[in-house]
Phi, psi and omega in degrees: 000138171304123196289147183223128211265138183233120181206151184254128209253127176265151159092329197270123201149211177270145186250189198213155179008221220290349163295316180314296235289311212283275169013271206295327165299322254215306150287332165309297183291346141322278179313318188288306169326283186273358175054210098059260170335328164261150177230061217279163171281174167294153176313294191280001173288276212324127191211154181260093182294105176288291175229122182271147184250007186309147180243140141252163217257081151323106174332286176293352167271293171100048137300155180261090208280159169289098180309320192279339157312313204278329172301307188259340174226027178055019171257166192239141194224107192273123186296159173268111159268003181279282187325346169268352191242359162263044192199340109345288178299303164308315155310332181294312204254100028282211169243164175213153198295104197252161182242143167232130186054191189120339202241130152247164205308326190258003177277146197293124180232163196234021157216174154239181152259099206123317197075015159222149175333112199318315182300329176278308196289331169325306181223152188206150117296086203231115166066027194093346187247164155261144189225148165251179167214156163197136195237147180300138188310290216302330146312320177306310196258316151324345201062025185062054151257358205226114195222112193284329166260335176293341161321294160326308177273344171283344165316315191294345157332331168298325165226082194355072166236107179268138173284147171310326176262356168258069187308314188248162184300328174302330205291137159224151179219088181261031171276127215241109179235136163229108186291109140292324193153165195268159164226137156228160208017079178245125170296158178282352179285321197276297182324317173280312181268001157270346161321269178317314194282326186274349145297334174299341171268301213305323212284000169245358192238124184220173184220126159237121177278141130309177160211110151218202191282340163301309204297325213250122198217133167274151178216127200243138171214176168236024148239128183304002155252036168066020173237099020265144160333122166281316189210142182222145202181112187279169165304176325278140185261193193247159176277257191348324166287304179311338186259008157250013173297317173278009180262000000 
């Protein structure tokens, strides 16, 4: 079998009225940077990943293993999917608010990301992509005590499912990311002042997303960047179905 990336995604598909407008603004000032050189995503590709759901196949079972379980932590862990998708339904519902932009360099903030500043975090080049980054408002106004997607992905444990970022048991991750598109042979000098120009927009321009079970699509592919589809799929899905996404 061909590897297949399974992940439960918010956003993904076409977007409508100021996420289009904030998008499409944010590559436009990209494309004007890198020419050439950017390799943006499509509008319905760009998706907010909540949880990956990769599996590997045990040969002699044919059970369906947690891959980042078996990657960080050598363990073999049979996903639940009735219990991932009822834990989907519990995080969701109601639903909650992620903020995009908003934060400028000098403003007080009272976490981080990372161990950097939200305005540096915001926006990025890292390891070939563009990243937007966003975090829930209920974070925000908490003081980050209160963090709803790393919760959310730390549940999954429960149905031995490990987020791809809780490498070690401590880790958190409460980043709300979205990969606009890709680069190559970009100097680190263009990667930078396109870094400053699109925080300098983002620190006048914010967005507030839902995120809830309308928001939310399981999506199976055979490029990790959920492009082209295999399979797209709103809540509530079948256990049973979700666990041929991989065949």
């Amino acid at each position: 079998m061909d590897r297949r990336w399974v992940s439960a995604v918010a956003l993904y598909g076409p977007k409508t009225g100021e996420v289009r407008d904030l998008l499409e603004s944010v590559q436009a000032t990209i494309a004007r940077q890198l020419g050439a050189a950017f390799l943006p995503y499509t509008l319905e590709q760009i998706h907010g990943t909540l949880i990956g759901l990769n599996g590997v196949r045990e040969p002699a079972t044919g059970a369906l293993i947690s891959q980042y379980y078996l990657e960080h932590r050598g363990a073999r862990c049979i996903m639940d999917f009735g219990r991932v998708l009822q834990i989907l339904e519990d995080h969701l519902s109601p639903p909650f608010i992620v903020r995009i932009g908003g934060f400028g360099p000098r403003d007080e903030v009272t976490f981080t990301s990372q161990r950097k500043h939200l305005h540096e975090r915001s926006f990025s080049a890292r390891q070939g992509a563009f990243v937007l980054i966003g975090w829930p408002i209920i974070t925000l106004r908490s003081e980050g005590k209160r963090k709803p997607l790393d919760e959310l992905r730390r549940s999954m444990n429960d149905a031995n499912v490990l987020h791809s970022h809780h490498v070690a048991a401590t880790d958190v991750d409460n980043d709300f990311y979205l990969v606009l598109g890709h680069y190559t042979n970009t100097p680190e000098s263009t990667l930078a002042e396109t870094e400053r120009m699109v925080r300098a927009d983002l620190q006048r321009y914010r967005i507030d997303v839902e995120i809830g079970r309308d928001q939310v699509r399981i999506v199976a592919s055979d490029s990790p960047t959920l492009a082209p589809a295999r399979f797209v799929g709103e809540l509530p899905q079948a256990a049973d179905d979700l666990a041929r996404l991989y065949d």
